[in-house]
N, C-alpha and C positions, 0 to 999 in steps of 0.2 A: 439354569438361572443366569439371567444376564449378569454380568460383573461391572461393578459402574466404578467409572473412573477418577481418580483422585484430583482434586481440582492442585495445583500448580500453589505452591506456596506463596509466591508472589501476587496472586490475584486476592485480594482481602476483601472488602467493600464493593455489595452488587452494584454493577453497572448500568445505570436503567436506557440503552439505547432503542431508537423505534421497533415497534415488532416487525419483525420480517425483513432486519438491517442486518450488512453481513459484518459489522465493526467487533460485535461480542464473538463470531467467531473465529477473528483475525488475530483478535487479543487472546484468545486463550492458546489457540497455536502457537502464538509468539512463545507465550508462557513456558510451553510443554516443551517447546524447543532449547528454550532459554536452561532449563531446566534439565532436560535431557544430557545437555552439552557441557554441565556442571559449571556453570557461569551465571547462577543465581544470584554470587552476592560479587559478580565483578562486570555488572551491565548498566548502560544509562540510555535510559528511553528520554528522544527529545521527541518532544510531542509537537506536531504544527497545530493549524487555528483552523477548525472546522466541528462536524458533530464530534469527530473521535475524539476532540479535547476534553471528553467527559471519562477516557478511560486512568485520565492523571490521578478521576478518583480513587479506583481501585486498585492502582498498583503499587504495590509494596517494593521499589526497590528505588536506585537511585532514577529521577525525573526529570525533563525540562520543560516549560511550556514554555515555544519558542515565539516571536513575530511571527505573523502572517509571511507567508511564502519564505522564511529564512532558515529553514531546520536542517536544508544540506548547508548552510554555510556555518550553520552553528555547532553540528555535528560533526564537521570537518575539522574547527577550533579543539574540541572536548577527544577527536582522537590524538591530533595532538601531541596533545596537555597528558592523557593518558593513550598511550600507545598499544598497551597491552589491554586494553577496557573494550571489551564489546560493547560498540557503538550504535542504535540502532536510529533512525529516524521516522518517524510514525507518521505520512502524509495523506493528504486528498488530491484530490486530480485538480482542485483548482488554487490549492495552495502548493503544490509541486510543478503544474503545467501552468498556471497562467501567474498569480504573482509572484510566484519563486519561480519559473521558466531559467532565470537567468543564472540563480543558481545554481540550480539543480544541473543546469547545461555545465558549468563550469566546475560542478562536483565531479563530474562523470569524465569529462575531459582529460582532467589534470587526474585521474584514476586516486580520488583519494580511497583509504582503506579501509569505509565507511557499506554500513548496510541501509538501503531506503525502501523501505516496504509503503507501495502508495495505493490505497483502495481508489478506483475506479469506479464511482458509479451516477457519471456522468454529467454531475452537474453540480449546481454548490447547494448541497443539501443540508447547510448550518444558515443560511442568510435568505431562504425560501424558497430553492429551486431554480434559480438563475444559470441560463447557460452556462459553459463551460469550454473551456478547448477541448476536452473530450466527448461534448455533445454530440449526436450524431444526423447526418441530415436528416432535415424533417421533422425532426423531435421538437416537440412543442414545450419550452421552457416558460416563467413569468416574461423571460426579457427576449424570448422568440414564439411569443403567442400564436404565430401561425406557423410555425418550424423552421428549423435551422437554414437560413439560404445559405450556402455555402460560398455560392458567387461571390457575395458579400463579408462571409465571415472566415473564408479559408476552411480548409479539409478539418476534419478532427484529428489530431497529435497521436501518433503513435509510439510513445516515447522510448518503450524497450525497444522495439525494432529500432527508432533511431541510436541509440548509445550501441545495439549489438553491431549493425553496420558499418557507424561512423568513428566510435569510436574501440577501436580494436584488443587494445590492455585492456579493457575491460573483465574483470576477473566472471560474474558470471549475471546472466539475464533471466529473464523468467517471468510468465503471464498464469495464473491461474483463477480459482473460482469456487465459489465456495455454496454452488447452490447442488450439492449429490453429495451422499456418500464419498463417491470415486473423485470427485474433485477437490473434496475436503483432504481427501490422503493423498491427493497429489500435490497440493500445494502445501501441506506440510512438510514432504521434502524437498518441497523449491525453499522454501524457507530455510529450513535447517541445511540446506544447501551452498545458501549465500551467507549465511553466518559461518561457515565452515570457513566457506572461503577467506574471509574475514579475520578470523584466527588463525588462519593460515598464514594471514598478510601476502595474498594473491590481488588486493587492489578491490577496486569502487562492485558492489552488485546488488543489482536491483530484483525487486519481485512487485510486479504488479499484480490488485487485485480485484478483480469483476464482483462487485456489490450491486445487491437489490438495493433500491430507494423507494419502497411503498408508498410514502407520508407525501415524497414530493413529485413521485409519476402518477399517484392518488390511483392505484391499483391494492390488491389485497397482496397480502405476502404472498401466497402461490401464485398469483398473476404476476409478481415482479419477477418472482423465479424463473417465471416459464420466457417472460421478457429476454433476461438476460439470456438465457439459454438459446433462445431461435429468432433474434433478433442483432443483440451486442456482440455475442460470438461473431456472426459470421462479420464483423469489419475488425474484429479485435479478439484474433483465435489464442485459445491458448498454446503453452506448451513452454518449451526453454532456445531461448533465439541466443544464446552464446552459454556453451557448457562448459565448465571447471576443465583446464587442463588436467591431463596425467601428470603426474610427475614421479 
């Protein structure tokens, strides 16, 4: 008999995001992480401005809903303010990459000692499907009806690779995905990874995360899955592009 798993005390109130959206399974990892790590009741989720800002409903612990694009600078403040506080930042690719870009550059820089977990999935799928910096060429958004020219819009952002490259103290990086089994358990310990870190106070670590968008690639949820899979991968692979020192 299968053995079914205890939902995370912190998760209260169901979260109604689209079918076939990988945000319900990014939040309950968080959870079980959170949970895991016995920092249930010494964590604050700042929440950015996209569809995830509907998991502010369900979670039971302390919260922030930040401005658009400001959740690393906010998150930055509330460490802080609290030093010892697992700090987490909840982003999308186009409130982390396009209007908090600048942020987000200057979080990772100056290596605060902050977690930013940013799903990826391509476009702004809270304001109807609008390009994105992480759009990929070709892809037909509302505001690139005939697909992305890149001549014009510039490459799409690779922002882990850029902070693991560029910027070095970087405590730890990480790309995952949440459409298998096998990719589910591995981005749980990229996650629990970068909050380690975190605790540890080894500085700034990101975990980005490859999300279907059903509703606004207007595929079925096995079709966004399979999308992501033999399509997004290959310009934005997984894996971990700066691992935790030993020490």
């Amino acid at each position: 008999m299968a053995k079914k798993r205890k939902l995370p005390e912190m998760l209260g109130k169901q979260i109604s995001f689209c079918p076939g959206c990988g945000h319900g399974v990014v939040v309950r990892l968080i959870a079980e992480c959170i949970e895991e790590l016995g920092q249930t009741n010494n964590v604050i989720w700042n929440i950015g401005v996209g569809c995830y800002s509907l998991a502010s409903i369900g979670i039971n612990a302390d919260k922030f809903d930040s401005l658009h694009g400001k959740a690393s600078a906010t998150s930055t403040a509330f460490k802080k303010l609290n030093p010892d506080t697992l700090i987490i930042s909840y982003q999308g690719d186009g409130d982390a990459y396009n209007i908090g870009i600048g942020e987000s550059i200057s979080t990772a820089y100056r290596n605060e000692n902050i977690t930013v977990i940013t799903v990826n999935n391509t476009n702004y799928g809270m304001t109807g499907g609008q390009m994105s910096a992480t759009t990929l060429p070709g892809q037909m958004t509302t505001t690139s009806p005939k697909g992305r020219d890149c001549a014009t819009t510039g490459m799409p952002i690779k922002f882990p690779e850029l902070v693991a490259t560029q910027f070095p103290n970087a405590a730890y990086v990480a790309r995952g995905s949440v459409t298998s089994p096998a990719n589910v358990n591995k981005l749980k310990k990229y996650i629990k990874n970068a909050f380690e870190a975190q605790l540890n106070n080894e500085g700034y670590s990101l975990v980005e995360v490859l999300s279907p968008c059903p509703t606004n690639w207007g595929m079925t949820p096995l079709q966004s899955h399979d999308r992501v899979d033999n399509e997004i991968m290959t310009y934005y692979p997984l894996g971990e592009f700066k691992k935790r020192e030993v020490k």
